[in-house]
N, C-alpha and C positions, 0 to 999 in steps of 0.2 A: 684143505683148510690149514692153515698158520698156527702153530700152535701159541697160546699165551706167553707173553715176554713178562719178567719180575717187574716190570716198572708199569706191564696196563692191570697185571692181578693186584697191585698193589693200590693204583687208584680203585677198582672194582671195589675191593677189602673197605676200603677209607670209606666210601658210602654207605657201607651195610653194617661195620663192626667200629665201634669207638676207636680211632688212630690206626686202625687198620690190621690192628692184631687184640690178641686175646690174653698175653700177657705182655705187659710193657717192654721188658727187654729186648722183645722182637721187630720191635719198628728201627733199632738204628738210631735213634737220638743222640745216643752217644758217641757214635762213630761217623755218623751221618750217610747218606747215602739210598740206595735202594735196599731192603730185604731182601733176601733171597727166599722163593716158596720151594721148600722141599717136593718133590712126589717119590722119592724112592730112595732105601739105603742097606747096604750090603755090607756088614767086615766093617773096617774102616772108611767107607765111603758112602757119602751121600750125595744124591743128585737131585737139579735145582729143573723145574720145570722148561727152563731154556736146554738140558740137556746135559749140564755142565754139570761134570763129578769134582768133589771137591774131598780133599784127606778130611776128616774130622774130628776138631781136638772139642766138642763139646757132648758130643757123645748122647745127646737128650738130657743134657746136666745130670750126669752120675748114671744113670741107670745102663746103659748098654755095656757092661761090664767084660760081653762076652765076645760084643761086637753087633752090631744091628743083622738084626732077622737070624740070628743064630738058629740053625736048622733045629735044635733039640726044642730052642723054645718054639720056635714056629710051630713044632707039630705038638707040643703039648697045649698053646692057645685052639689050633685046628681043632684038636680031638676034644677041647673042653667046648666050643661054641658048635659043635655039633650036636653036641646033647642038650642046649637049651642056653639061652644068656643070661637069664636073670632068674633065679626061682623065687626069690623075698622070703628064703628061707635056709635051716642049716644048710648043710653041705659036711661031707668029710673032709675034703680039701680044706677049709680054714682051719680045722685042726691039726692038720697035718703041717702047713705053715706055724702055724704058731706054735709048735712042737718044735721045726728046726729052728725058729729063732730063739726061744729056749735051749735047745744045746746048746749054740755059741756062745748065748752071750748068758754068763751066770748070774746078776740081777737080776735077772727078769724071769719072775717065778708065774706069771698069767700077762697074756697079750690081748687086747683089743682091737681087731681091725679095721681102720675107715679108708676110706677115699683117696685122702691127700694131705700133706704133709701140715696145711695147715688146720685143715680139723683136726687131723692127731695132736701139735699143742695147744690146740684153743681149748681140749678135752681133758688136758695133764693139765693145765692151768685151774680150770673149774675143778676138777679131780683135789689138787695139790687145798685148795679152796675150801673145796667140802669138806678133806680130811681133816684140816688142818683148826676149821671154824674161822681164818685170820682171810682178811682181804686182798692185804698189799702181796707187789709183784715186784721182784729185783732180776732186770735184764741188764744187757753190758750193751754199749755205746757201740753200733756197728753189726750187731748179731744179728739177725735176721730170725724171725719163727712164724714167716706165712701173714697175712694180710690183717686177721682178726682185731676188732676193737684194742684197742689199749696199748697195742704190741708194736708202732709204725713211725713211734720214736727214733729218731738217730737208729737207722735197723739197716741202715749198708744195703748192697746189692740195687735192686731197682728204683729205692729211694734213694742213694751216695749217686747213681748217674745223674739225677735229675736235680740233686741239690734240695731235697726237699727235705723240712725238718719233722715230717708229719704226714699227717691227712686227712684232706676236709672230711666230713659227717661221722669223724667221731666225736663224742660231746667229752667237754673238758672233765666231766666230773666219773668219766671212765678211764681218762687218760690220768690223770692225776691218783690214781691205783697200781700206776706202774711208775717203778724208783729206775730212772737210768746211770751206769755208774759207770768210769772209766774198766775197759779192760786189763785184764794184768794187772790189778792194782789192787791189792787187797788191805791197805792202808784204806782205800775209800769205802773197801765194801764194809770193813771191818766198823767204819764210823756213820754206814748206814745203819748198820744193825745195833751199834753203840743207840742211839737216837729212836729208831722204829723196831727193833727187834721183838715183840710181842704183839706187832701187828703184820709180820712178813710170813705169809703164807710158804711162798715159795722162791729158791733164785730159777730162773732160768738161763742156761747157757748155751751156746754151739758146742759139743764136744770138743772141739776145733774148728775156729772162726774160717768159714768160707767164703762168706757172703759182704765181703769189705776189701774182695782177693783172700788170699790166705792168708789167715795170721793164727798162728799155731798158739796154746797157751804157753805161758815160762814152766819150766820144769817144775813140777810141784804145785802148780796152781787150782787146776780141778779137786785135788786131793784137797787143800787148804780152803776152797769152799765148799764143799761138803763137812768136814770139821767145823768152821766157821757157821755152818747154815743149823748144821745139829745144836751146837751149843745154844743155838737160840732157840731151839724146838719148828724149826723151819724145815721144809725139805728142797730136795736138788729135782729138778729136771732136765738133763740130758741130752739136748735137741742131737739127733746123729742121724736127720733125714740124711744130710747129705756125706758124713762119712759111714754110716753105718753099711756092713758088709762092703763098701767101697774100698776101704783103705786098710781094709785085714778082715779075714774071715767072722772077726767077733769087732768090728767098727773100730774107731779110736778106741772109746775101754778097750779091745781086745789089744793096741800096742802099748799100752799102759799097765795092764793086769801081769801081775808077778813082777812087777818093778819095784822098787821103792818110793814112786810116784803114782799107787794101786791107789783106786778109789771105789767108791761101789757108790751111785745115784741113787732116789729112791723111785724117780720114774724116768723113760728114756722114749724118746721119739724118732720114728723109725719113717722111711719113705724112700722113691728114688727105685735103688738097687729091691728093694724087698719086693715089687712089682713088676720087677724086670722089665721096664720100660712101660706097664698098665697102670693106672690110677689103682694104687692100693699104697695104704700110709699103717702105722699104727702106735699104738702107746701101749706099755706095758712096763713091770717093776714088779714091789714086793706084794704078794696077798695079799696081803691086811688093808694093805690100800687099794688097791685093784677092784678087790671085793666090795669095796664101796660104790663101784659103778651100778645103775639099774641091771637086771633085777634082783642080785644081791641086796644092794644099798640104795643110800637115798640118793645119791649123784646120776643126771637122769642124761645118755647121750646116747642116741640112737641115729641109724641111716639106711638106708631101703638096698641101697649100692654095698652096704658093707660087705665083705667077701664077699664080693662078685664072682661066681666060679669059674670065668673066662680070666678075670685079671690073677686069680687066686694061682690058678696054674700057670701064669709067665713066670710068678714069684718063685713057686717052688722049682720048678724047670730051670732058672735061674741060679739057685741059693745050692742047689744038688749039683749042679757044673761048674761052679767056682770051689776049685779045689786049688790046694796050695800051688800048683803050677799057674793057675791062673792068675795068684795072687805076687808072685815071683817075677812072672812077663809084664802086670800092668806097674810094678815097681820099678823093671827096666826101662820101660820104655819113658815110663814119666820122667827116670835121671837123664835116659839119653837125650827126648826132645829138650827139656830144660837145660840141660849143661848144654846145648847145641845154640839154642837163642841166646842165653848170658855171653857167650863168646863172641857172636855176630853183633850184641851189642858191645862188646868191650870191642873187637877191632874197630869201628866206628866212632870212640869214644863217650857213648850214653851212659850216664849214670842211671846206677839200676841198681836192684837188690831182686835176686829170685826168692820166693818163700815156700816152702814146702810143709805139707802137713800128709806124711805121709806118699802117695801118688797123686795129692792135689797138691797143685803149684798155682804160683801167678806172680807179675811183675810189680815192681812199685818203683817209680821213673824220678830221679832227682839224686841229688847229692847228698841230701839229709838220708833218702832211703839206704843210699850206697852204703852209709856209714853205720846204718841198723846194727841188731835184726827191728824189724818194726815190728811194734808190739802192740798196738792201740789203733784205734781208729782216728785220730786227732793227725796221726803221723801221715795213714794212708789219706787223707784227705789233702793236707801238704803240697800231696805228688804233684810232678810236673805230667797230669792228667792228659797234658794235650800231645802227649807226644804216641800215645796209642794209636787215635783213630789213623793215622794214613801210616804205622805200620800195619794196621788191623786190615788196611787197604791192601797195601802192597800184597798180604798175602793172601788174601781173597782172591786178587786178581792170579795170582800164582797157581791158584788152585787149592789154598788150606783155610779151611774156616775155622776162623776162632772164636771163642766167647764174644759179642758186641758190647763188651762194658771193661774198661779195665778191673771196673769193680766184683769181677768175676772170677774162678774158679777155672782153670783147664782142666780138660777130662782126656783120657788114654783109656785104649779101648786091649781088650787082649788078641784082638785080630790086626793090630798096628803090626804087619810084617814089614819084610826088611825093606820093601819096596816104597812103602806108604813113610816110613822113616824117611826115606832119602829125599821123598817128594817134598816133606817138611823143609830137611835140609839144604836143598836146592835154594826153596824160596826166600833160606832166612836173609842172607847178604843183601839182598833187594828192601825189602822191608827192615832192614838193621838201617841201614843210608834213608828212609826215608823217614824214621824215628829220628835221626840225629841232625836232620836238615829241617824238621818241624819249629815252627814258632810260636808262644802264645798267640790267640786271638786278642 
């Protein structure tokens, strides 16, 4: 018997699941074309049910840090789902987790673990809420923080593909609690809180905007709203699902701390890497706030899933073998793949900007970007967007799967050997000519 080809699992999918997948950025809208259905993935490579291994630069979006099926974690999920999957009760292992994310990162004096990255800020927001007694929410134009009411404003990533300013059955009088404000701009933030300041709860931000492509803050930025947020009696939350442990041992904060651009949040949102590729998320900051959640306080957030003791242990198995060498090779390899793409597109002539935030990269296509750095979401929308999907093709067909959105984040893995490198490199020339012979629609 024939084994399933991408294009008949994919109509199957289309019958039984809304658009054929379970989170939007998976169908290809952006890029067009067929999905690829994964069944298996090793190191740097993953393979598509037709058979075909492909290098991969998205890594399960941040979390396989060490490489897929990394044998350490492997056997500490093995050893944990032999004892039992689910008890709906304590465990040692979340404490032990939430101990090391406590050493890294020194904010964070009590952790809470959920699920997924967007119940951890949908819980810092009601958190930031309850402590605060104030309603209002101030997010940035482009940031992304998981699907929750209120939050799906101009939020980049799977809404910036689709063009969407929103999303249907949230009701206005939810949405209208959340202030969106240019990023990098503290002239605007500054004259939001001018105007609503004792009615803002909380800002929320990306540590480091990923979900728009990369757009790093200006130097000094984070620090100047957390200043900004306190003066008003407001607090910060931190979103760092997606760099936290990713892009240094203690997240963004940890390449910021002991700079002159040092900031300290009052709650911080963690996911991705801290699961080690399992559904586990979490929020965590200072006691005093923390201790607000049930059954401390009166802020009431609970979940049956929370420290799962199967996912609890990919995290720690995880977070214990990202040691600084690890944190050194996914730095290399992010400069080498990026500096290897910008060049393939300069011999071509594409105008491009690469942006970096740390080992998260991504491209922004245009002659406005060229002349960056971009700093805003107004910019990355600009882009000459159409020039991604058929080189997204070219190196699909190559063999390297990348992000399907430009609006996305590249991920390096610390098992990118020298081999898996060169397979990148091979494919870029091919896919550089087919970005600079693309046309608007």
């Amino acid at each position: 018997m024939n084994a399933p080809t991408n294009d008949e699992l994919f109509a199957r999918a289309q019958a039984a699941i809304p658009g054929g997948v379970n989170s939007p950025v998976r169908a290809f809208r952006s890029v067009g074309g067929t999905p690829r259905f994964l069944v298996s993935a090793r190191g740097p490579y993953v393979t598509d049910v037709e058979g075909r291994e492909y290098i991969d630069l998205v890594a399960g979006w941040g979390p396989a840090i060490l490489g897929h099926a990394d044998p350490r974690v492997i056997e500490a999920v093995t050893d944990a789902a032999a004892r039992g999957l689910s008890f709906g009760a304590s465990t040692p292992a979340e404490t032990e987790l939430a101990e090391l994310v406590e050493q890294r990162v020194g904010p964070i004096e009590r952790l809470r673990l959920v699920s997924t990255g967007t119940e951890a800020t949908m819980s810092a927001i009601r958190l930031a809420r309850g402590f605060t007694g104030r309603d209002l929410l101030v997010k940035f134009a482009g940031h992304y923080h998981g699907h929750s009411d209120g939050l799906l404003a101009e939020a980049g990533s799977g809404l910036a593909t689709f063009a969407l300013p929103g999303s249907a059955g949230v009701p206005a009088d939810i949405a209208a609690l959340t202030l969106v404000v240019p990023y990098n701009d503290l002239d605007a933030l500054a004259a939001v809180f001018a105007e609503h300041g004792d009615r803002i709860a909380a800002v929320i931000t990306e540590a480091a905007a990923a979900n728009m492509g990369v757009v790093p803050p200006a130097a000094g930025f984070n620090r100047a709203v957390v200043e900004l947020a306190h003066a008003h009696g407001s607090l910060v939350i931190s979103d760092e699902v997606l760099t936290g442990f990713r892009v240094s041992a203690a997240g963004w904060w940890g390449l910021e701390d002991g700079t002159d651009t040092a900031y300290t949040p009052d709650l911080m949102t963690f996911g991705k890497v801290i699961g080690g590729g399992m559904p586990v998320a979490a929020l965590g900051g200072r006691a005093e706030i923390m201790e607000q959640l049930a059954p401390l306080g009166p802020v009431y957030q609970a979940g049956t899933l929370s420290g799962n003791p199967v996912a609890v242990a990919a995290g720690i198995a995880t977070l214990r073998a990202a040691d600084a060498s690890v944190y050194r090779k996914l730095d290399a390899t992010a400069e080498a793949i990026s500096d290897a793409v910008s060049a393939a597109l300069d011999a071509e002539g594409v105008a491009h900007r690469v942006q970096h935030a740390g080992n998260l990269f991504s491209f922004v296509f245009g002659e406005e970007a060229a002349a960056g750095p971009v700093r805003d979401y107004a910019t990355v929308q600009r882009q000459e967007s159409w020039r991604y999907a058929p080189f997204f093709h070219a190196m699909l067909d190559a063999g390297v799967s990348l992000p399907p959105s430009v609006f996305e984040a590249w991920f390096v893995t610390a098992a990118h050997d020298d081999s898996a490198i060169a397979r990148v490199f091979e494919a870029l020339p091919g896919a550089a000519r087919a970005a600079a012979s693309a046309r608007p629609a």
